[in-house]
C-alpha positions, 0 to 999 in steps of 0.5 A: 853370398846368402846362396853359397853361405846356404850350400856349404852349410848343406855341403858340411852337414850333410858330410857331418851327417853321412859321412862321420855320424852314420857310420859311427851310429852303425858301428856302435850298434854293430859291436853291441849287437853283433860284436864277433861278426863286426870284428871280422868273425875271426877264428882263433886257435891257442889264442892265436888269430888264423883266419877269419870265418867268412873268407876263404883260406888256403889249404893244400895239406893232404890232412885237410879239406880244400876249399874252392880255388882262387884266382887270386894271386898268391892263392887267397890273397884277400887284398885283391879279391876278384874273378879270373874273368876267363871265359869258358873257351879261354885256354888259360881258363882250361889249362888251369882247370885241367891242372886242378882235375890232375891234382885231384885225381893224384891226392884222390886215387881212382877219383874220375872226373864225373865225380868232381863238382865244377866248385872244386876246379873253377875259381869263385866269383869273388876268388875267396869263397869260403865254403864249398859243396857237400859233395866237393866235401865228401869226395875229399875223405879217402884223401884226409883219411889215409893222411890222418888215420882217421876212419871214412865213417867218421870224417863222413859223420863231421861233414853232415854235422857241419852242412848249413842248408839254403840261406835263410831256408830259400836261396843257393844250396847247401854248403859247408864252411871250410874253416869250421870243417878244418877246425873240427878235424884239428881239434879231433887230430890235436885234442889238447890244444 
């Protein structure tokens, strides 16, 4: 009887000590150190939530900038967020490949299939990546141009200023946050909101 007296007090204090006491100790110094991160990094315009920084959102206007597609059902359905888990010979894989080149070609004219990066066709690991290629970014501008009115010269200048380099200056490549572009070509389209 001493024994099982013995392993439900391990039992309890360990479930007391993981389980309620750790993640409360995290979270307090979570929202006092990173309080905007460890709400979600929401993005807010008029005081309305509309997205959140870190994960990926839809965006088929032609005055916008697209983010990476997602294999997610709807697009970017941030409740089941995975891969397709299509292998490259897999028809369906290339049929919805083939369905994003058309569509780029047709918002984009006289864009050949040379200049689009694979990041723009293929769904992301996760299926809600939140940022595309400098490239998959500026191939993007004669189409935002002519929706918006807006010059090529300063659509150009609004992505360099929004490419954040390698992760901690080493790991992946540079990339832009689609939301952050977005939000900056909202704000240069409605100034007063």
């Amino acid at each position: 009887m001493k024994w099982l007296r013995s392993i439900l007090g391990v039992t309890l204090g360990t479930w007391l000590l993981v389980g309620l006491a750790y993640p409360l100790v995290m979270t307090g110094i979570s929202q006092v150190l990173f309080p905007y991160q460890a709400n979600g990094s929401v993005v807010k315009t008029r005081g309305q939530v509309v997205a959140s920084l870190h994960v990926g959102q839809y965006y088929h206007q032609p005055q916008y900038f697209w983010g990476r597609p997602s294999a997610t059902t709807p697009p970017y359905n941030s409740y089941v967020s995975a891969p397709s888990n299509l292998g490259p010979t897999n028809k369906l894989l290339v049929d919805h490949v083939k369905a994003r080149i058309k569509a780029l070609q047709q918002s984009i004219p006289g864009l050949k299939v040379s200049q689009i990066p694979i990041s723009l066709v293929e769904s992301s690991g996760s299926g809600l990546d939140p940022d595309i290629s400098v490239q998959s970014a500026l191939i993007q501008i004669p189409r935002i141009a002519h929706a918006t009115g807006l010059s090529s010269g300063f659509l150009t200048r609004l992505v360099d200023q929004h490419v954040a380099g390698p992760q901690f200056g080493v790991f992946g490549r540079s990339r832009i946050n689609v939301m952050e572009l977005n939000l900056a070509v909202y704000k240069t389209l409605h100034p007063h909101s």
